[in-house]
N, C-alpha and C positions, 0 to 999 in steps of 0.2 A: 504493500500500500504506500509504503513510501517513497518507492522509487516509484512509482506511476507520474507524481508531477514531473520529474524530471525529463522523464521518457519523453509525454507528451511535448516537452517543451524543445526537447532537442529535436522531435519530429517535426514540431512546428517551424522554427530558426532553417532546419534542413531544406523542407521545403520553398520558404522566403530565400532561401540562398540560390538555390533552383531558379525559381520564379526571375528572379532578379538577371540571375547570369543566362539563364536560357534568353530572356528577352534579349538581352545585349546580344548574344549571338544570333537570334534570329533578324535583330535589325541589320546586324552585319552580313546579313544573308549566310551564314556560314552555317546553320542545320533548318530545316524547316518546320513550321508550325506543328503540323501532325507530327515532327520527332520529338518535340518538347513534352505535348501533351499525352506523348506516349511513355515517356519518360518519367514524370510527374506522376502518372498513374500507377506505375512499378512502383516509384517510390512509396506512396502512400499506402500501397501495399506491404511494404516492409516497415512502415513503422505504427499501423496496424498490429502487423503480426509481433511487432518488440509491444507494445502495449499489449495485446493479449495474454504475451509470456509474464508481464505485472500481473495483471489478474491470475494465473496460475498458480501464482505464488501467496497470494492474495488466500484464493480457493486451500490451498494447502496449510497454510495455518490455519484455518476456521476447521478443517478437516480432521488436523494436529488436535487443537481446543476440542474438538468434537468426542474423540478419539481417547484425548485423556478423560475428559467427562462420564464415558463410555465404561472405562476399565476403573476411573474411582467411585462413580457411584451404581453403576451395576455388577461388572466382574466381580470387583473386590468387595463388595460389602457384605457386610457380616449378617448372616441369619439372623431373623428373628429369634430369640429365646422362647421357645415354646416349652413348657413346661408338661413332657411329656408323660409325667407320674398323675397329671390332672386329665383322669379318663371321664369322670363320672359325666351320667346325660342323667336328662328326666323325660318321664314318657308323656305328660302333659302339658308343659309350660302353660303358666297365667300371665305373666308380667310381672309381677310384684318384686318392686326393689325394693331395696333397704342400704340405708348407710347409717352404720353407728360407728359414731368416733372417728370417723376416716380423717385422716389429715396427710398432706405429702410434700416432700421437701426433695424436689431438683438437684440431678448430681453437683449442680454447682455450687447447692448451699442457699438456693432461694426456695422460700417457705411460698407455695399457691395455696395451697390448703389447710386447714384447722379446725379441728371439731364441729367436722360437719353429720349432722344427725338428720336424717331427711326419710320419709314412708312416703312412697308412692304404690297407690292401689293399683290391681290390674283393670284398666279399661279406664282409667285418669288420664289424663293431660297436666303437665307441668309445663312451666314456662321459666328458665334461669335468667334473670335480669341479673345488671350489674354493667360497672363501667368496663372497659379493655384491660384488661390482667386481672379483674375480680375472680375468676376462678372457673367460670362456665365451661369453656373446654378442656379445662384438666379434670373436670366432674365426668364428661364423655368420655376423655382419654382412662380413664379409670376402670369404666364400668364396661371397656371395649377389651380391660385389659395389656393397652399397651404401654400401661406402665399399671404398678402397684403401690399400694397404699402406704406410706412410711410408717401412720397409724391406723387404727380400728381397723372394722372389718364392712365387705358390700355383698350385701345377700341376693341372690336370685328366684324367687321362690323361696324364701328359708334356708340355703344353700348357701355358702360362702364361695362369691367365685374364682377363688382362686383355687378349688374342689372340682370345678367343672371345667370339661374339655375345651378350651380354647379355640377350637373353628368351629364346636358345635355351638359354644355360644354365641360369636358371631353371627352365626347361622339364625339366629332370634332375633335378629337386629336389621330393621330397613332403613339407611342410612341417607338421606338426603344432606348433601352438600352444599353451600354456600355458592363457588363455584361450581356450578352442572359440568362435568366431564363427556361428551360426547367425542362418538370416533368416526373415522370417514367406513360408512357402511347404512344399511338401509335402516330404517327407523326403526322396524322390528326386531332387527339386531341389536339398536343400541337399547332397545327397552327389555331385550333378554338379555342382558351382558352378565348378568349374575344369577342367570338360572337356562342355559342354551337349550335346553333340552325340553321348553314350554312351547305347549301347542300353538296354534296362534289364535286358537279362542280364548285362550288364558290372557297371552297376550292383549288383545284387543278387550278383555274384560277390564285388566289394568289402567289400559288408556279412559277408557269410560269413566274407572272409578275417579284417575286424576284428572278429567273435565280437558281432556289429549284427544278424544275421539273427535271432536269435529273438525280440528283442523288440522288432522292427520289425513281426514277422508278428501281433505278439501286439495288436498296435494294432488299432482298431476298420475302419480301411482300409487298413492296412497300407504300403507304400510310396506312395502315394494320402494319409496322414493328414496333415494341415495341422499343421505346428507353430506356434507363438507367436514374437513377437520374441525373438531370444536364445533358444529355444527353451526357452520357459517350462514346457510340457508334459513336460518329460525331465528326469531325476537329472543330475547331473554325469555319473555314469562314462556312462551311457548321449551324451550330450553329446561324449565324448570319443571314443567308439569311433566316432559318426557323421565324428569331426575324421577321424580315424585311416582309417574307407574313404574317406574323398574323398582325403583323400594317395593307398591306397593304387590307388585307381581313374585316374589319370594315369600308371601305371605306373612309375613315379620307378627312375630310378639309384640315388641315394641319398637315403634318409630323413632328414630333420631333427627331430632329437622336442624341443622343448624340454620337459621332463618335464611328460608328461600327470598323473601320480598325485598330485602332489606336494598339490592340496587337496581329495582325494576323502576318504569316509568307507573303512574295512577291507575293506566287501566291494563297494563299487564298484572301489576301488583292485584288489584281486584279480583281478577279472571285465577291468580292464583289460588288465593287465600278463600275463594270459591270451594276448590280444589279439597286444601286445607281442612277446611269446617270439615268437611265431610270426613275426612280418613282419623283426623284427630279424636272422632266420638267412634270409633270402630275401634280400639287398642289401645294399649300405653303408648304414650304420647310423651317427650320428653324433649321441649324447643327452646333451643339455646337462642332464645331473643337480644334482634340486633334493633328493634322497632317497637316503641311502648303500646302501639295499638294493636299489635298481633299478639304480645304479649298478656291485655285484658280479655282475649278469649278463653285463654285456656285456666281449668279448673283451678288451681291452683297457681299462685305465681311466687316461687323462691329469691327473693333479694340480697346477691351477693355483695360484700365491700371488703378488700382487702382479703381474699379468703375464708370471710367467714360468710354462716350466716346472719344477716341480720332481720328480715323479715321474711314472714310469708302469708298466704291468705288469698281471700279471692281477692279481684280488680277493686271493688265495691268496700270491701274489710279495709285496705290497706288504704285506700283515699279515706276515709276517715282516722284512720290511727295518724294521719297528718304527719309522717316521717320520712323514710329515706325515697320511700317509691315514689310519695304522694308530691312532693319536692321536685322529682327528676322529670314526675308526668305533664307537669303545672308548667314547668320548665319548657317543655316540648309543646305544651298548648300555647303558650304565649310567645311561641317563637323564636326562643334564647337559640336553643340549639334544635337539629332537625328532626331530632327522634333515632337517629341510629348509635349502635353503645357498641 
C-alpha cells in the first residue's frame, strides 16, 4: 500500500516524459503520430501492470492478517471446558430457575456479581434492567454455563446446574441475540440453523409463531429465497423475527431475549415486540432489557446496580416504591436519555 503512490507517480512523470519528447519528435517529423500513440499505449500498459503488482502485495498482507486471525482464533484455541463428569438430564423440564447466593468474580479480579437471590416460575417472564456493567449478561452467561458461579448455587428445576449435562442444557435454551446472525442461504435454512433436520411445517409453524410468515411468503420464493451474508436482503425487524422463529423452532424451555428492539426503527420495533407478547406468555421468558418499555411487559422486572440486586416487582409495584427503576423510567419519559441501558 505504500509503495502504490509512488508507482503511480513514476507512471505518471513517465508518461508526461513521453508525451513531451514524442511530440518534439513528431514535430521534427522524425516518428509518426500513430508510433507515439502506439507507444504511449505499451506504456501505460506496463505501468498498469507495476501498479497491479502494489495491489498484490496489498492482497497478501490482508491475506497474511487473515491467515494469522485464522490459526489464532480458530486452529489454536482452546476447547471449551466441558465438564464431562456433568451427565445428568431430566425427562421433563418446566423452567424453573433459581439463584441462591450466586455471586462471580472475573479472572481479572472484577466483582459482576453478588448475592444474587432471584425465583423465576416456569411459564414467567422476567425482564433484567440495569445500567451497562450492572450484571444482566453475566446472569445469562451463568445460567448458559459458560462461566461458573465464584459463589452460591443456580438451580434448574431443583437441580444444580453445574449437575446437568452441559449441551443438554443448552439444548433448553432458545436464544435470541441482540445482533441477529444470519448466513448466505435460503431462509428456511437460516431459521433451521439449530435444528437441520425440521420438517418445513415445523418450520413455517415457527415463522407464524414469530409474526415471519407474511413476509416470508411475500418474497419472490418464499421460504426457497436466498438471502445475503448477514442477511442483507431484510430490514432489521424483519432480521429479528427470522432470530426469534429459529429460537422458537427448537422448542426451548426457556427463552433468552437479549432485547431484540433495542436498534430497530418505531414500526419495525412494533411488528416485533408483536412477535414478542406472544412467545413471552408460552414459556420462561428471561429478557435482558436494553428499552424500559419492553421491559414493563414482562411479569416481573429485576433491577440491577453494580451487581447487585436492588429491586424487583411488577412495572406498576416499582413506579410506586418511587426508587431506582421509577427514577430511570421518568428519566426516559421526559426525554433525559433515550431509553436504551
Amino acid at each position: 500500500t505504500r509503495l502504490r503512490p509512488l508507482v503511480e507517480f513514476i507512471g505518471a512523470v513517465a508518461v508526461a516524459g513521453i508525451l513531451w519528447y514524442g511530440g518534439f519528435l513528431v514535430a521534427m517529423e522524425e516518428i509518426r503520430v500513430e508510433g507515439l500513440m502506439a507507444f504511449i499505449f505499451a506504456v501505460d500498459r506496463v505501468v498498469r501492470g507495476a501498479t497491479g503488482l502494489g495491489n498484490i502485495g496489498n492482497i497478501m498482507g490482508q491475506v497474511r492478517a487473515a491467515i494469522d486471525r485464522i490459526y489464532s482464533e480458530v486452529l489454536d484455541a482452546t476447547p471449551e471446558a466441558i465438564d464431562e463428569n456433568a451427565t445428568l438430564t431430566l425427562a421433563s423440564p418446566r423452567g424453573h430457575i433459581r439463584f441462591r447466593g450466586v455471586g462471580f468474580v472475573y479472572p481479572d479480579g472484577t466483582r459482576a456479581l453478588e448475592e444474587i437471590n432471584l425465583d423465576i416460575n416456569p411459564g414467567s417472564s422476567v425482564a433484567l434492567v440495569g445500567s451497562s456493567g450492572a450484571g444482566k449478561s453475566t446472569l445469562a452467561d451463568l445460567l448458559l454455563k459458560f462461566y461458573r458461579p465464584t459463589e452460591g448455587v443456580i438451580e434448574f428445576d431443583g437441580t444444580d446446574i453445574g449437575a446437568l449435562n452441559t449441551r443438554w442444557l443448552r439444548e433448553r435454551f432458545g436464544v435470541v441475540p441482540q445482533q441477529t446472525l444470519l448466513f448466505a442461504g435460503t431462509v428456511a435454512e437460516n431459521i433451521a440453523f439449530g435444528k437441520p433436520d425440521a420438517t418445513m411445517e415445523e418450520i413455517r409453524q415457527a415463522a407464524e409463531r414469530a409474526h415471519a410468515l407474511e413476509f416470508i411468503e411475500a418474497m419472490p420464493n418464499g421460504f426457497d429465497t436466498m438471502l445475503g451474508e448477514r442477511g442483507v436482503r431484510l430490514s432489521g425487524g424483519e432480521m429479528q423475527r427470522i432470530a426469534i422463529a429459529r429460537a422458537l423452532l427448537v422448542n426451548p424451555t426457556v427463552l433468552l431475549l437479549d432485547e431484540a428492539t433495542s436498534a430497530l426503527d418505531a414500526v419495525s420495533e412494533k411488528k416485533v415486540q408483536e412477535a414478542l407478547d406472544q412467545v413471552m406468555h408460552e414459556r420462561t421468558t428471561i429478557l435482558i432489557a436494553h428499552r424500559l418499555t419492553t421491559a414493563a411487559r414482562a411479569d416481573t422486572i429485576v433491577v440491577l446496580h453494580r451487581g447487585r440486586i436492588v429491586e424487583s416487582g411488577t412495572h406498576d409495584a416499582l413506579m410506586r416504591q418511587n426508587g431506582y427503576y421509577a427514577t430511570m423510567y421518568h428519566a426516559f419519559s421526559e426525554g433525559i436519555f433515550d431509553g436504551n441501558l
